[in-house]
C-alpha positions as CSV (number, residue, x, y, z in Angstrom):
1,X,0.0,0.0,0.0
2,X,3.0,1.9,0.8
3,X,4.8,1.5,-2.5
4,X,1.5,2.8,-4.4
5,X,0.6,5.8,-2.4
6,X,4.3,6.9,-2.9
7,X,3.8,6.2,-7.0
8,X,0.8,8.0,-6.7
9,X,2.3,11.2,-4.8
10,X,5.1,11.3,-7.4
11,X,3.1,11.0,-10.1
12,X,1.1,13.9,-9.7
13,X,4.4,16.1,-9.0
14,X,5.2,17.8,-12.5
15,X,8.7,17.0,-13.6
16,X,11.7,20.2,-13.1
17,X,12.9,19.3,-16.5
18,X,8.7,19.4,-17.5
19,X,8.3,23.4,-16.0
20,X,11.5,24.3,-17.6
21,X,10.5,23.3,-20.8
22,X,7.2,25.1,-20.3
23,X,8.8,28.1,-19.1
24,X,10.8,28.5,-22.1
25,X,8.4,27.6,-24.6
26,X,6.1,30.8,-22.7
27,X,9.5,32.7,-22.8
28,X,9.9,32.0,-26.7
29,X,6.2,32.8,-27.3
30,X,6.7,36.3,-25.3
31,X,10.0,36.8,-27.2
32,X,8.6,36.9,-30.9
33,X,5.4,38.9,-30.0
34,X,2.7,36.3,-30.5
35,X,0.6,37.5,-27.5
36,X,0.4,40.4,-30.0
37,X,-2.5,38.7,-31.7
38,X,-2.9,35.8,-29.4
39,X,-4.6,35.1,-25.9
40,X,-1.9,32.4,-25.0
41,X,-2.6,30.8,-21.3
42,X,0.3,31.5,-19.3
43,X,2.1,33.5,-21.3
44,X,2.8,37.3,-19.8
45,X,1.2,39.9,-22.3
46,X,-0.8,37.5,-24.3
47,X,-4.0,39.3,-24.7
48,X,-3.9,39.9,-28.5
49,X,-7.9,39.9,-30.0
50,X,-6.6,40.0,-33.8
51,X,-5.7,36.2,-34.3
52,X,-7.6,33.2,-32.4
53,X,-7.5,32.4,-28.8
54,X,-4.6,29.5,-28.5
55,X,-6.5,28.3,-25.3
56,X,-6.7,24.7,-25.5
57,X,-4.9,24.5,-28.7
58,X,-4.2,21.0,-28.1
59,X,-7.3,19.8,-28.6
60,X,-8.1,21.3,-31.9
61,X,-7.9,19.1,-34.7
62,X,-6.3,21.2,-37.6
63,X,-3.9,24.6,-37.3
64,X,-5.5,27.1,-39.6
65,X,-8.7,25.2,-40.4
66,X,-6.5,23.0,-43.1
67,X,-3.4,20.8,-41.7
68,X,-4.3,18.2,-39.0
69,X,-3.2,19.3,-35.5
70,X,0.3,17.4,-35.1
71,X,3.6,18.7,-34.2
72,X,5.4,19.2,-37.5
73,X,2.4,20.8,-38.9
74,X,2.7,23.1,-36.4
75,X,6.3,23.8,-36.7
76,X,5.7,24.2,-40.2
77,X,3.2,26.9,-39.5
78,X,5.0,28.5,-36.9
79,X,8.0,28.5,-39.2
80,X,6.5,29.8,-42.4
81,X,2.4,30.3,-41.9
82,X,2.3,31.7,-45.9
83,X,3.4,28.4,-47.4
84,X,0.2,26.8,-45.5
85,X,-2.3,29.6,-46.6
86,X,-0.9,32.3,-48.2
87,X,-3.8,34.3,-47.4
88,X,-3.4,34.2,-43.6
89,X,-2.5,37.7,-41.9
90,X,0.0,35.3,-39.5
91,X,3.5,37.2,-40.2
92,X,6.9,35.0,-40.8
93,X,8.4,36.1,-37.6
94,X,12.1,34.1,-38.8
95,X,11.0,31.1,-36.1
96,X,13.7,28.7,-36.0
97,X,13.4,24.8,-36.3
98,X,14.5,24.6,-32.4
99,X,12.1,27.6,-31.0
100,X,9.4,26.1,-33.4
101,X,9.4,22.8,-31.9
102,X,9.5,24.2,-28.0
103,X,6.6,26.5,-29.3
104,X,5.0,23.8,-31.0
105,X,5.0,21.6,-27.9
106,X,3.6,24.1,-25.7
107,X,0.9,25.2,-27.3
108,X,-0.4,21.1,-28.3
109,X,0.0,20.7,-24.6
110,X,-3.0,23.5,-23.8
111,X,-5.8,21.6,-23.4
């Protein structure tokens, strides 16, 4: 009974590595303006009204209303939203692969 409760305990403690991640990924998203245009949970200054709410992003099934919801969609978008739709108003904000992919894991984490 011991052995469980003690699972169960650590378990439900989120992970250092886990927060750090999140913390830069909220870092990266402050850094290249998205709150600008985004509400982001979490992220300081995300109170944009222009673009879509990213709340619960994860649970969405396609980015854009056209690629299925998946982490090197995502990327893809973050990285160059034009060659998706070229009609969106998203700007190429020069996203690197790296910063995409924290970004990316982040915001298909909101659920």
């Amino acid at each position: 009974m011991r052995a469980w409760l003690i699972l169960a305990l650590a378990m439900s403690i989120p992970a250092p590595a886990a927060d750090a991640q999140k913390d830069k990924a909220r870092l990266l998203l402050r850094q290249f303006g998205c709150g600008s245009c985004h509400r982001i949970p979490e992220v300081a200054d995300a109170v944009g009204d222009v673009g879509p709410s990213l709340e619960k992003f994860g649970a969405r099934t396609y980015i854009a209303g056209i690629l299925p919801n998946n982490n090197d969609n995502l990327v893809r978008f973050i990285r160059d939203p034009r060659s998706v739709d070229p009609r969106t108003a998203m700007p190429d904000l020069g996203v690197g692969e790296v910063h995409a992919r924290e970004m990316a894991a982040y915001l298909r984490s909101l659920r």
